[in-house]
N, CA, C and O atoms as a DFTB+ gen file, in Angstrom:
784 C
 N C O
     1  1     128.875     196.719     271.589
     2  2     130.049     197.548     271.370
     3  2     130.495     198.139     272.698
     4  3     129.761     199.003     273.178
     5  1     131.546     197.809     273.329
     6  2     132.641     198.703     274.291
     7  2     132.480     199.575     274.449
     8  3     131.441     199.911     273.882
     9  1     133.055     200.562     275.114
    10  2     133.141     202.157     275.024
    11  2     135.059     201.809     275.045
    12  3     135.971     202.634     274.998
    13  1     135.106     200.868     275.098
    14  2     136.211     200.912     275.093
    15  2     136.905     200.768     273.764
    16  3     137.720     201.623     273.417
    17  1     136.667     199.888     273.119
    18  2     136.996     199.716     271.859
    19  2     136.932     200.934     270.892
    20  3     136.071     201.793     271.083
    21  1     137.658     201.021     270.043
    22  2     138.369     202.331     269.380
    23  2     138.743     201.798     268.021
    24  3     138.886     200.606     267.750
    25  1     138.904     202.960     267.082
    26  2     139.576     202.704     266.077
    27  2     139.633     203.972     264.524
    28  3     138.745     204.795     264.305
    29  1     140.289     203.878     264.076
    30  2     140.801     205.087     263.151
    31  2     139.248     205.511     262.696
    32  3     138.447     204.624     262.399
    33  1     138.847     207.029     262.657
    34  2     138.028     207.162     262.259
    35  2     137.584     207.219     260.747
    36  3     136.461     207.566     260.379
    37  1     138.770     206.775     259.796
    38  2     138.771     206.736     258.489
    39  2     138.139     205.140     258.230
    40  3     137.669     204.635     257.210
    41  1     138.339     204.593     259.596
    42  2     137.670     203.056     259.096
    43  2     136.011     202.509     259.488
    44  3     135.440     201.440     259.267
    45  1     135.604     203.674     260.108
    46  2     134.143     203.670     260.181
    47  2     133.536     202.965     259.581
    48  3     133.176     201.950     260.176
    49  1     133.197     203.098     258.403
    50  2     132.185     202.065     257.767
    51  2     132.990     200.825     257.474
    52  3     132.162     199.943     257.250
    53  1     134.231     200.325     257.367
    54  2     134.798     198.937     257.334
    55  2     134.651     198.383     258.759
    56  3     134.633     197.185     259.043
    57  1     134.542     199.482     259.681
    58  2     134.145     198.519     261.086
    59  2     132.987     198.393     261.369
    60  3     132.767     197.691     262.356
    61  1     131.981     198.905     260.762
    62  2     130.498     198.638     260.464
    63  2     130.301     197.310     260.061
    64  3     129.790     196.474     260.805
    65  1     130.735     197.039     258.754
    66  2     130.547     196.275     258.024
    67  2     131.491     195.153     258.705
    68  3     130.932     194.069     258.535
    69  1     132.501     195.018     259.291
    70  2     133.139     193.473     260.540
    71  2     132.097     193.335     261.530
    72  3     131.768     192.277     262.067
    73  1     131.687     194.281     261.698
    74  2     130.811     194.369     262.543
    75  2     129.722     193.672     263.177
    76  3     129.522     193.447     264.371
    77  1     128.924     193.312     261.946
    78  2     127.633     193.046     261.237
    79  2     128.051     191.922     260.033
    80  3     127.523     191.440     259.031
    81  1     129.069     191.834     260.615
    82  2     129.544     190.093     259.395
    83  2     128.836     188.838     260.230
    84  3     129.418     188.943     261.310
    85  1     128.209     188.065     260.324
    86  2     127.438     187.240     260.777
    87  2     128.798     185.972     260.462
    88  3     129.367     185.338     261.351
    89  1     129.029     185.881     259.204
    90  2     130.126     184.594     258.962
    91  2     131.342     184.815     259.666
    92  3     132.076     183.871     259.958
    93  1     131.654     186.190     260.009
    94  2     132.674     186.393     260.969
    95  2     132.873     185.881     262.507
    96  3     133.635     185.262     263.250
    97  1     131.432     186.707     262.434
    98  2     131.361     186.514     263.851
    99  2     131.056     184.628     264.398
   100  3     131.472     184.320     265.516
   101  1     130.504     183.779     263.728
   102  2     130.573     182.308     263.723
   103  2     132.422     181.797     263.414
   104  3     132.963     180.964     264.141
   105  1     132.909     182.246     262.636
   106  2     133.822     181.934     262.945
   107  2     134.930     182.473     264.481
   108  3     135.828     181.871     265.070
   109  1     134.511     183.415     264.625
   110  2     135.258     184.017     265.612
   111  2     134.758     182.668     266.806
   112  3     135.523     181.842     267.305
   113  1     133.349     182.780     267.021
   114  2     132.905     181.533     267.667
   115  2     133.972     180.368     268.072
   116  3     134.823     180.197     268.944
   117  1     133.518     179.758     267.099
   118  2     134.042     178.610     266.532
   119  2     136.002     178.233     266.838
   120  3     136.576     177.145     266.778
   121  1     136.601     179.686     267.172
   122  2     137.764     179.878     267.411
   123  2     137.693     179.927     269.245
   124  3     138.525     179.360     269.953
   125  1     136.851     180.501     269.623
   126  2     136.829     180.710     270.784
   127  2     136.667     179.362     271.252
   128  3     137.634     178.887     271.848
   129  1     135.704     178.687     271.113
   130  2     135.593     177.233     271.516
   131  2     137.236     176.270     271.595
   132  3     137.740     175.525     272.434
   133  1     137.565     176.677     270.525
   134  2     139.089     175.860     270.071
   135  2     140.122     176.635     271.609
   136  3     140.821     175.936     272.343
   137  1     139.996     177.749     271.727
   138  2     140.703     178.494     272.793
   139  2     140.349     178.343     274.418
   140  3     141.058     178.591     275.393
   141  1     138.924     177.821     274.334
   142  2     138.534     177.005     275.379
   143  2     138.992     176.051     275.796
   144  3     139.603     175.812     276.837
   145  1     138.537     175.141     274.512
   146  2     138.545     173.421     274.643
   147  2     139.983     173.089     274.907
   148  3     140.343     172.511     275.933
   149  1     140.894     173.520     273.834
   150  2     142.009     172.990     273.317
   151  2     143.677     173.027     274.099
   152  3     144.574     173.868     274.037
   153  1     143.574     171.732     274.810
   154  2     145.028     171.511     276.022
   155  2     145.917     170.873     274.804
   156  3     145.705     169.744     274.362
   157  1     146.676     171.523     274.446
   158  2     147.698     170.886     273.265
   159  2     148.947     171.452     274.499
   160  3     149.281     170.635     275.357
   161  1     149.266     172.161     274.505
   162  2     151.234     172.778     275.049
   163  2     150.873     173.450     275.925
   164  3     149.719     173.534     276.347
   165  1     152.155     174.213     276.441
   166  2     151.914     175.413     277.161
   167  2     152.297     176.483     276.378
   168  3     153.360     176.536     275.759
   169  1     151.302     177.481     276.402
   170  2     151.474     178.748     275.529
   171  2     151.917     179.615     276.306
   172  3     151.823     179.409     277.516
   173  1     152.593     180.964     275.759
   174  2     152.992     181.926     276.413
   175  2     151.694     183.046     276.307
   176  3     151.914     184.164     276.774
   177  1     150.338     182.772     275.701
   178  2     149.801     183.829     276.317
   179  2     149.545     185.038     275.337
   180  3     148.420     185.282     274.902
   181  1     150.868     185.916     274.959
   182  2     150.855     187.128     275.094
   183  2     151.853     186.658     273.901
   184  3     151.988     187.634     274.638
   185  1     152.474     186.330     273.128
   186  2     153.630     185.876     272.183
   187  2     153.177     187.510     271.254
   188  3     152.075     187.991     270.989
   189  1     154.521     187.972     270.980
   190  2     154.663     188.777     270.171
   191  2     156.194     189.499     269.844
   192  3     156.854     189.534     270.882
   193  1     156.667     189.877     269.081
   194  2     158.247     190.521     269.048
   195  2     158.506     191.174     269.992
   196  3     159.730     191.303     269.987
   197  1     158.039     191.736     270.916
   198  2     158.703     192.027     271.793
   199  2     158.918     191.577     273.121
   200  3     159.302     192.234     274.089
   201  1     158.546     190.071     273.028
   202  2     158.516     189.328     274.324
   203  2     159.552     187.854     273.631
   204  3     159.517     186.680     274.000
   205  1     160.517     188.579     272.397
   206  2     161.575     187.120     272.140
   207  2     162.625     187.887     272.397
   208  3     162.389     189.095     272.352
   209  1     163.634     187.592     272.633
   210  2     164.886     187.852     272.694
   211  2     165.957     187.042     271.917
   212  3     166.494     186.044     272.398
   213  1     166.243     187.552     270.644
   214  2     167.220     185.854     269.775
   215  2     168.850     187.117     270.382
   216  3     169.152     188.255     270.743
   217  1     169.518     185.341     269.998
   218  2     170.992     185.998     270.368
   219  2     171.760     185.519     269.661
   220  3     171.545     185.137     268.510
   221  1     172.589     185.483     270.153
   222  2     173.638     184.452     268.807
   223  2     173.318     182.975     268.825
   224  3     173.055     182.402     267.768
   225  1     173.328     182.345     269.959
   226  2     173.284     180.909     270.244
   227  2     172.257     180.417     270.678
   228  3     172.088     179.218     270.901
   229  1     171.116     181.689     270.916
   230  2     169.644     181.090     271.374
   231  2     168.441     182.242     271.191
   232  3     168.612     183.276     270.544
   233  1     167.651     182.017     271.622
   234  2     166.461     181.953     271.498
   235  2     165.653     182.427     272.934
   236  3     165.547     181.478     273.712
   237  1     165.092     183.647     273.415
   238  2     164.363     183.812     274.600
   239  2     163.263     184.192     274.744
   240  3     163.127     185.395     274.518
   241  1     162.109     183.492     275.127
   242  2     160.824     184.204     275.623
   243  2     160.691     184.606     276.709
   244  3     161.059     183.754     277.517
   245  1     160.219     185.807     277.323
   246  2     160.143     186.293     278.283
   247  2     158.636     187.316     278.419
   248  3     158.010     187.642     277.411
   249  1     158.300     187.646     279.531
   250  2     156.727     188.112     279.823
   251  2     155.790     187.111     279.751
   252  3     154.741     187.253     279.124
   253  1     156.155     185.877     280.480
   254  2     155.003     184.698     280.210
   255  2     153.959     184.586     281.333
   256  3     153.541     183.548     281.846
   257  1     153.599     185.923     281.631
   258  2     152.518     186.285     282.911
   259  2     151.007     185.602     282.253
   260  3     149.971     185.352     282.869
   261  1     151.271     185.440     280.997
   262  2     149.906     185.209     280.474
   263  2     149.851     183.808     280.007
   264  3     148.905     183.502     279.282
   265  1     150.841     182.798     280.358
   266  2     150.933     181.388     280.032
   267  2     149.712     180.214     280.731
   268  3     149.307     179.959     281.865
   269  1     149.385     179.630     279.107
   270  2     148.816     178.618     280.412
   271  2     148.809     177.753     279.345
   272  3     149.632     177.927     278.446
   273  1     147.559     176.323     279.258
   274  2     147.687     175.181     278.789
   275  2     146.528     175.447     277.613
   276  3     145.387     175.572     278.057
   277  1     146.672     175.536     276.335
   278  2     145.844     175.658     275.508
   279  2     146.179     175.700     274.235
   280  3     147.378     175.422     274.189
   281  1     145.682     175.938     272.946
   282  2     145.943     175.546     271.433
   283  2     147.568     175.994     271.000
   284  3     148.114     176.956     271.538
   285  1     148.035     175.413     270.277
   286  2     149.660     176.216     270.019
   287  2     149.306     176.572     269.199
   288  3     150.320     177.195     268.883
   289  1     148.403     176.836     268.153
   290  2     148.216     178.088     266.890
   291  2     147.840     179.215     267.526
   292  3     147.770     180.210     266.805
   293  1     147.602     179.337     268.554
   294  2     147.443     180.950     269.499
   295  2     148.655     181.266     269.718
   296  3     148.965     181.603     268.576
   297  1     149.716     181.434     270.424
   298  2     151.044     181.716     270.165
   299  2     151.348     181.776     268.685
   300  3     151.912     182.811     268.330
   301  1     151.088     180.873     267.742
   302  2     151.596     180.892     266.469
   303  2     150.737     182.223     265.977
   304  3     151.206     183.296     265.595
   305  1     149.395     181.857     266.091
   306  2     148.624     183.204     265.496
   307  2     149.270     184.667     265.562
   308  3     149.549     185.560     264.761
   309  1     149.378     184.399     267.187
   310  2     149.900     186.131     267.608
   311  2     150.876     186.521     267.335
   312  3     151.042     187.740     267.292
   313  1     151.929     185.617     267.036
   314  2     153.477     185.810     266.722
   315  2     153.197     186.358     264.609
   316  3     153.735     187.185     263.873
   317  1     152.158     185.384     264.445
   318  2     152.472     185.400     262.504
   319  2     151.846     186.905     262.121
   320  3     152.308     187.773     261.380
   321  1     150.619     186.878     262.911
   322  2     150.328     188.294     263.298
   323  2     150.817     189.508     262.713
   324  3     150.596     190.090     261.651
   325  1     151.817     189.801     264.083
   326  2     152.773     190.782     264.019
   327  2     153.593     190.875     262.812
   328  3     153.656     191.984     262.281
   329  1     154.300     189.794     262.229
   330  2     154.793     189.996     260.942
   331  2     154.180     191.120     259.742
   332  3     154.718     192.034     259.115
   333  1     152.351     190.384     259.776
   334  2     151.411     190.872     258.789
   335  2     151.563     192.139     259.218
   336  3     151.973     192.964     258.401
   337  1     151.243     192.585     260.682
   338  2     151.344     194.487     260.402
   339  2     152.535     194.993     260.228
   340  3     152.777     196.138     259.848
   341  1     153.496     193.944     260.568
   342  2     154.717     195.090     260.309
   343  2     154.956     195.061     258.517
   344  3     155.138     196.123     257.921
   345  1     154.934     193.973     257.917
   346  2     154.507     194.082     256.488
   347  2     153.346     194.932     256.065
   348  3     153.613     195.567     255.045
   349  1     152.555     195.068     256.372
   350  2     151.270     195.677     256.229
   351  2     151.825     197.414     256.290
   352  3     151.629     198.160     255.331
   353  1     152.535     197.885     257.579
   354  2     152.951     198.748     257.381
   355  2     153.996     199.688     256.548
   356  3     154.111     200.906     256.415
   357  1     154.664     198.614     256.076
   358  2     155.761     199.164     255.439
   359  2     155.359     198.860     253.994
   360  3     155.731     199.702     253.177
   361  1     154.971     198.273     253.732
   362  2     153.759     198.410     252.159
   363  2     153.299     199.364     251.901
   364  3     153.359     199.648     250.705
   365  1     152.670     200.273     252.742
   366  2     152.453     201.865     252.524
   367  2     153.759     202.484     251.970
   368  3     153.570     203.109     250.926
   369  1     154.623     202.472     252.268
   370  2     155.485     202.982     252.197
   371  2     156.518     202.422     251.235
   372  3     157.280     203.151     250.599
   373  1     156.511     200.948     251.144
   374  2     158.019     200.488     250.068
   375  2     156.937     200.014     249.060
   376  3     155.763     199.694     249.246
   377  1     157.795     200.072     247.782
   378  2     157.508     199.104     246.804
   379  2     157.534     197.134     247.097
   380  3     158.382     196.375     247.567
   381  1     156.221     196.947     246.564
   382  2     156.371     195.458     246.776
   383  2     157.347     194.650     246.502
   384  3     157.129     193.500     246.883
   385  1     158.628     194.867     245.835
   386  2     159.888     194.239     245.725
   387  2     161.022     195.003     246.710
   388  3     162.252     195.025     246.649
   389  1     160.284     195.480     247.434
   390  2     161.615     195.960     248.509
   391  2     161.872     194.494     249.161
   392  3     161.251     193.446     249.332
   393  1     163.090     195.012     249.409
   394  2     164.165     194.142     250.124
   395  2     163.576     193.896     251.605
   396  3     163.325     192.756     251.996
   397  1     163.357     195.122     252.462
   398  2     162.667     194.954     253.431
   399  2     161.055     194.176     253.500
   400  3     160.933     193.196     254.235
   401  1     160.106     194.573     252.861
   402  2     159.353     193.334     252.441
   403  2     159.635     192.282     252.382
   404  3     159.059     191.692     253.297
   405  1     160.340     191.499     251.699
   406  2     161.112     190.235     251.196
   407  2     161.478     189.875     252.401
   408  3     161.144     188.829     252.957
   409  1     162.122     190.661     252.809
   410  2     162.910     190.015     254.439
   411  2     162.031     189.507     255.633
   412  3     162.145     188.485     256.309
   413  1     161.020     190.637     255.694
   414  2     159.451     190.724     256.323
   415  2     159.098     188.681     256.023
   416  3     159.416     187.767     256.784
   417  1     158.388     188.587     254.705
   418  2     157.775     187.714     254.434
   419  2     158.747     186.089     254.822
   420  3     158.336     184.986     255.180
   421  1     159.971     186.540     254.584
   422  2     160.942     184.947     254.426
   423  2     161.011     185.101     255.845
   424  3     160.741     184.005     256.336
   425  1     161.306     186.167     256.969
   426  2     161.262     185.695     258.366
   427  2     159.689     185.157     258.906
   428  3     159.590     184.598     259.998
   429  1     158.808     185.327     258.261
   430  2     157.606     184.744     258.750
   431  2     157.238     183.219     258.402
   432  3     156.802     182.371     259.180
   433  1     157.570     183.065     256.816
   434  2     158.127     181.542     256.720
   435  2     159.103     180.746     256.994
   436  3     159.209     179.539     256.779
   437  1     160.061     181.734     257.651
   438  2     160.990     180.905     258.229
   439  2     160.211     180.334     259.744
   440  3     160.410     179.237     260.267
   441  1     159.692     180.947     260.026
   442  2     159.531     181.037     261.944
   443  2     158.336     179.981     262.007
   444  3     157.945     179.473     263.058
   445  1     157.801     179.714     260.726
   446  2     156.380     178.970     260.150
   447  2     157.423     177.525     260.463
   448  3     157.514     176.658     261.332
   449  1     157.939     177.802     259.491
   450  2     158.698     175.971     259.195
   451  2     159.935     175.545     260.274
   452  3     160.510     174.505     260.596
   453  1     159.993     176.879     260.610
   454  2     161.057     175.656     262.096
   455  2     160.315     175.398     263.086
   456  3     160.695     174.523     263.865
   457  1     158.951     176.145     263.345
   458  2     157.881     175.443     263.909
   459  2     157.732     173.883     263.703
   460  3     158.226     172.874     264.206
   461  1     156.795     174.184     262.703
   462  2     156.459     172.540     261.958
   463  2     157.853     171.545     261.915
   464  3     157.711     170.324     261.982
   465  1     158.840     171.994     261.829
   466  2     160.104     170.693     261.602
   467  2     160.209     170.890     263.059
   468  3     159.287     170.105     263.282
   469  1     160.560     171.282     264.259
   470  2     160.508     171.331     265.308
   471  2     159.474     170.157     265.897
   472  3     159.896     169.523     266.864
   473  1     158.552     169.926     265.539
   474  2     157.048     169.582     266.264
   475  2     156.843     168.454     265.337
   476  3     155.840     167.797     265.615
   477  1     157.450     168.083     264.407
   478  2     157.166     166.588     263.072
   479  2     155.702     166.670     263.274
   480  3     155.094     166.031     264.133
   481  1     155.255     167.371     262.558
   482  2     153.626     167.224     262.249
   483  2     153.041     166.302     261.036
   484  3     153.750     165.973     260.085
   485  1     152.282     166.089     261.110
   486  2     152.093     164.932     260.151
   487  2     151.003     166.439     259.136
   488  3     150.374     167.425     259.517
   489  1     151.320     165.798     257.732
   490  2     150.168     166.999     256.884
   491  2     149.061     167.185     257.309
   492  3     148.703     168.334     257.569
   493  1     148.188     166.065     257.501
   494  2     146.770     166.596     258.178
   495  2     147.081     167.421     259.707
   496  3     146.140     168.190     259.900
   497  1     147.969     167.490     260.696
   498  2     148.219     168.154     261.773
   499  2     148.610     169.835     261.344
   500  3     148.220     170.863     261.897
   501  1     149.480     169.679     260.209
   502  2     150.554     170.757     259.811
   503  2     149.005     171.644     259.116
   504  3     148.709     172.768     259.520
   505  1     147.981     170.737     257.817
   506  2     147.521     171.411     258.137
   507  2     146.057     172.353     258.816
   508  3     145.589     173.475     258.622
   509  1     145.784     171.424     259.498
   510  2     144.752     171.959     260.940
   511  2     145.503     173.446     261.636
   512  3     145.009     174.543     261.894
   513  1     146.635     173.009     261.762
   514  2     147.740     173.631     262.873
   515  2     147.301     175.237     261.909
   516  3     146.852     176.273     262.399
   517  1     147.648     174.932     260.314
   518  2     148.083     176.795     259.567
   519  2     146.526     176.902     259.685
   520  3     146.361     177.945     260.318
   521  1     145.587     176.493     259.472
   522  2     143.833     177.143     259.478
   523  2     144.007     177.754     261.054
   524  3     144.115     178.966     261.239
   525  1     144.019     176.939     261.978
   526  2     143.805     177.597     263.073
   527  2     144.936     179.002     263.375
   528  3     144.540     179.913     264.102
   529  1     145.987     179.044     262.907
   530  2     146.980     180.171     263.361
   531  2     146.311     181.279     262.752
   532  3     146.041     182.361     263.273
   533  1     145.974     180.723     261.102
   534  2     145.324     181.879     260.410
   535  2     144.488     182.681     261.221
   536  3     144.727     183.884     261.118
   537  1     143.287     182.267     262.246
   538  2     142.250     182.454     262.514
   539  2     142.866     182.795     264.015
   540  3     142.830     184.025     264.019
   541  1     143.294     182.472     265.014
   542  2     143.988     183.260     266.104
   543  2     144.699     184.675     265.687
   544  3     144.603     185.666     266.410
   545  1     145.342     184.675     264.591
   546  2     145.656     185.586     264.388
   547  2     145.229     186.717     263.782
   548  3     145.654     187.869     263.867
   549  1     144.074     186.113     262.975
   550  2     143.256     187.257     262.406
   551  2     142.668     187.624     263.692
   552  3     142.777     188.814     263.987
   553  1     142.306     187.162     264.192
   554  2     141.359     187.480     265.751
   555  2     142.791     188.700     266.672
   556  3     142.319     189.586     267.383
   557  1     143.443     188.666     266.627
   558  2     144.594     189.565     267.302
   559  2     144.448     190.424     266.690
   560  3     144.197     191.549     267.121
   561  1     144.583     190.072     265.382
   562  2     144.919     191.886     264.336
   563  2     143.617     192.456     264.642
   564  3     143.769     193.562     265.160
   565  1     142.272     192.096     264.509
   566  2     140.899     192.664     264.607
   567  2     141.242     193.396     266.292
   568  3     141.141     194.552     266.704
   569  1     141.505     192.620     266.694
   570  2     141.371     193.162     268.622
   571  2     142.030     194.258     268.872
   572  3     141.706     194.967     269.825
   573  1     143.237     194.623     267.917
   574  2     144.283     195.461     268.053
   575  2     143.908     197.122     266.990
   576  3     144.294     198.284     266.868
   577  1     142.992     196.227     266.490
   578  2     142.575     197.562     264.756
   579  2     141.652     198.093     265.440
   580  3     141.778     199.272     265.769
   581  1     140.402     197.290     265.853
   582  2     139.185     197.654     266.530
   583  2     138.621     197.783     268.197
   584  3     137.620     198.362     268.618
   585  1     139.344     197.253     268.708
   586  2     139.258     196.900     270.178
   587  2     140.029     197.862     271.072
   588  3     140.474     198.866     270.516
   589  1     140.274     197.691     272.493
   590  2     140.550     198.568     273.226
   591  2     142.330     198.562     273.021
   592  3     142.785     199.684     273.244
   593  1     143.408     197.515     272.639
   594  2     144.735     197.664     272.573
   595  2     144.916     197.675     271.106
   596  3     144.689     196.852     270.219
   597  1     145.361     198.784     271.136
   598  2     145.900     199.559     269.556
   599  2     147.184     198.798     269.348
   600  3     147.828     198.270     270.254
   601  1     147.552     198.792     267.829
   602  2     148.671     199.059     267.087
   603  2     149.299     200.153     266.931
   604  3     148.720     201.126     266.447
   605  1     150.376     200.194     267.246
   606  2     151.457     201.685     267.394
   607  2     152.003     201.719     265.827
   608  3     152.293     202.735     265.195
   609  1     152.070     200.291     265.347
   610  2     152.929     200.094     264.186
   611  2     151.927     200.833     263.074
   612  3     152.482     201.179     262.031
   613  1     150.782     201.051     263.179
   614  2     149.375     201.313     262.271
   615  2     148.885     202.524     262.217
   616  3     148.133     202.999     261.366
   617  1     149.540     203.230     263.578
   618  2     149.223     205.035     264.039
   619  2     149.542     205.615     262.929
   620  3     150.701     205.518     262.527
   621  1     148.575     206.343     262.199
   622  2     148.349     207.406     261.210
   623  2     148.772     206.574     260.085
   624  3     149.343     207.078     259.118
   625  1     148.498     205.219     260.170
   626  2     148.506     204.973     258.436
   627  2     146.979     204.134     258.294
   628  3     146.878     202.907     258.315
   629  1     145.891     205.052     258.153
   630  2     144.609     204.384     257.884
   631  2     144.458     203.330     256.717
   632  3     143.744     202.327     256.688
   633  1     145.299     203.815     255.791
   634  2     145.123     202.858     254.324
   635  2     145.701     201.134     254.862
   636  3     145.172     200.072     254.530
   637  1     147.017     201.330     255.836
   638  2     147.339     200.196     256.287
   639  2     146.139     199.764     257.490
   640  3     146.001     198.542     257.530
   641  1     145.694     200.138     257.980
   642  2     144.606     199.683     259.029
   643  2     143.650     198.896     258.066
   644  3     143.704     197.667     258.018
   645  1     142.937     199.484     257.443
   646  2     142.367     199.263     255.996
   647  2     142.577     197.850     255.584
   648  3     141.794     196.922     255.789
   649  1     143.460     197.808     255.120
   650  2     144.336     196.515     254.526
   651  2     144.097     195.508     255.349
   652  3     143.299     194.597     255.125
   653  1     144.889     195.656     256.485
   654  2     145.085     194.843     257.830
   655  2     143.715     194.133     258.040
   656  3     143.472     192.941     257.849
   657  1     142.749     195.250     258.534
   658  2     141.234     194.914     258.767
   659  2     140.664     194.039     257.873
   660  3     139.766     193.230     258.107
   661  1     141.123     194.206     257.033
   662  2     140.280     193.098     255.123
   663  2     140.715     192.120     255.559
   664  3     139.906     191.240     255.851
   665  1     142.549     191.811     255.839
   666  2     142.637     190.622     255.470
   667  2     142.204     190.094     256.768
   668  3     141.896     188.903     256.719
   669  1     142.090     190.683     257.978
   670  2     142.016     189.412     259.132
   671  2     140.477     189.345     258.924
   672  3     139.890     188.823     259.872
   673  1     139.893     189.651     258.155
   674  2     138.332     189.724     258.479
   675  2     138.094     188.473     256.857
   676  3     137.268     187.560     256.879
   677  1     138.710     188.667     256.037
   678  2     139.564     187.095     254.881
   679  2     139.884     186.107     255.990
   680  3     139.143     185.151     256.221
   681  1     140.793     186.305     256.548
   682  2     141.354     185.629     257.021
   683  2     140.455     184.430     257.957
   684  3     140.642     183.215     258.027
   685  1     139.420     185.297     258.628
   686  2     138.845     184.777     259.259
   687  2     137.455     183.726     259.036
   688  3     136.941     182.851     259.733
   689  1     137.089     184.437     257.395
   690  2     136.069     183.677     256.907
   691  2     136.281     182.580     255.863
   692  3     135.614     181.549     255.790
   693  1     137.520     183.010     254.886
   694  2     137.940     182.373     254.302
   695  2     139.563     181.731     254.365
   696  3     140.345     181.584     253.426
   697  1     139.775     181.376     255.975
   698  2     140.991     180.824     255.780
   699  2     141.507     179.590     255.123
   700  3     142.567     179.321     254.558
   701  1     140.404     178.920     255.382
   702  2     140.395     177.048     254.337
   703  2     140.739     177.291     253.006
   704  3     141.127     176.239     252.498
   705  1     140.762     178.250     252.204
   706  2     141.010     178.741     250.654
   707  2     142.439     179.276     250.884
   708  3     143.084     179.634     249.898
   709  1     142.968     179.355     252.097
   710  2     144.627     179.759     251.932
   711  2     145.723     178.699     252.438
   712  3     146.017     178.670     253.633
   713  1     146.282     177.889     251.579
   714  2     147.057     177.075     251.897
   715  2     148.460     177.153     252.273
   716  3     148.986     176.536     253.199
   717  1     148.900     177.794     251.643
   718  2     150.450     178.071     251.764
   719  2     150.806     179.665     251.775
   720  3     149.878     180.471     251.701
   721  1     152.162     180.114     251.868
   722  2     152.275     181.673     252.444
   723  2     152.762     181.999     251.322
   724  3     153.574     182.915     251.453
   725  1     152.574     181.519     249.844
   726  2     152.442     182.479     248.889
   727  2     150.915     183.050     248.730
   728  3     150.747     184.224     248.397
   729  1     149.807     182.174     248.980
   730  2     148.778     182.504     248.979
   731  2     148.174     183.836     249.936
   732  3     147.326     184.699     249.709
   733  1     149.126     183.514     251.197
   734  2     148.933     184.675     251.853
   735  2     149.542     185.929     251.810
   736  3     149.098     186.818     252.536
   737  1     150.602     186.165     250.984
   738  2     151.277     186.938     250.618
   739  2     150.125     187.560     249.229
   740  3     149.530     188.637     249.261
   741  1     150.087     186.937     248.542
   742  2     149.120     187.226     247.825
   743  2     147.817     187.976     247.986
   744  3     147.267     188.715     247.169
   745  1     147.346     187.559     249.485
   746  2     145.855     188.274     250.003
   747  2     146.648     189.742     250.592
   748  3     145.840     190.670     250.564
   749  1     147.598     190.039     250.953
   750  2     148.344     190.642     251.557
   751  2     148.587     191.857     250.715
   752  3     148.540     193.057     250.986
   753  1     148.874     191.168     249.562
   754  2     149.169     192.440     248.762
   755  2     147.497     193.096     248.222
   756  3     147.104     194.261     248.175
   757  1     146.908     192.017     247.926
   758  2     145.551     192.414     247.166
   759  2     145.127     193.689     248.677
   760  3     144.935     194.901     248.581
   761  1     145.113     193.246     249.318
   762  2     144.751     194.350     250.279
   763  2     145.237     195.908     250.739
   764  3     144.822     197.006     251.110
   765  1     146.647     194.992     250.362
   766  2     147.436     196.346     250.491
   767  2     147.098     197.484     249.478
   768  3     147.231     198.663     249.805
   769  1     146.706     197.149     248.376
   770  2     146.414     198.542     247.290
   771  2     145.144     198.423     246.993
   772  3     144.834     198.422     245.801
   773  1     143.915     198.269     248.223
   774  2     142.187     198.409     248.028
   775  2     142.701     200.093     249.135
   776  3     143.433     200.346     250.092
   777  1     141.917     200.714     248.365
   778  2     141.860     202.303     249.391
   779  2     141.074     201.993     250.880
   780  3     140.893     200.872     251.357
   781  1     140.677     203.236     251.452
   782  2     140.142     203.140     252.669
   783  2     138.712     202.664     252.295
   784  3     137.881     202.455     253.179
């Protein structure tokens, strides 16, 4: 354990218990190797909403200090990520048929499938490609809940930290059992209304 690493003190014993997950931590492994090994594209690194810029007629990434040659479900991870807390966060707060929710979830499957039609993946690629994003990205949300760079979006909502923490720590052991993003919408909510 860090001295650096931090995290809500309402989540104490859920960060005990990630902690001391043995199947976690093999998978976390097992991801790291893939983040080693794996020369697929060039990634930006650092991918997250506030390093795109959309406009009317395009599309901008910018802050690519952290680019180099390695898996494209790491960019995908970190980008699908961010969706989950900003959903994650506003679940505290809206009813699960809010509009904003809804909007939340269809921009994350949207950004999913112009990926994949972008890139013509063949099904067995398309899906290798969603297990591994699952698992980069659960690995971001954990780094950001528990680790030394916080979530701003998560400040003073422990029940959403909570949530967040379950599913990337799901996410991470049991991502092969989630196929499609109703399924994950589904783990999403189950989490969203387990208490601290």
């Amino acid at each position: 354990d860090d001295k650096t690493n931090r995290s809500s003190p309402e989540l104490s014993q859920l960060v005990k218990e990630v902690r001391s997950d043995d199947k976690l931590k093999s998978a976390v492994l097992d991801l790291l190797a893939k983040f080693s090994e794996q020369k697929e594209c060039l990634i930006h690194g650092d991918l997250h909403s506030g390093s795109v810029m959309v406009c009317r007629e395009s599309v901008r990434v910018f802050d690519a200090e952290f680019a180099f040659i390695g898996p494209a479900a790491f960019d995908l991870g970190l980008f699908l990520i961010q969706y989950c807390v900003s959903w994650t966060a506003h679940r505290e707060k809206e009813d699960v048929t809010s509009p904003l929710l809804r909007s939340i979830a269809e921009s994350m499957e949207a950004t999913w499938s112009a990926y994949c039609a972008e890139a013509k993946l063949t099904s067995a690629a398309k899906e290798a490609l969603w297990n591994d994003t699952l698992g980069f990205g659960a690995c971001e949300g954990m780094r950001r809940l528990i680790g030394a760079a916080h979530l701003d979006d998560l400040t003073g909502l422990p029940r959403a930290e909570a949530a967040l923490l379950r599913l990337c720590r799901f996410l991470l052991v049991d991502r092969l059992n989630i196929s499609n993003f109703q399924q994950l919408l589904a783990e999403m909510e189950k989490f969203s209304t387990i208490g601290i």
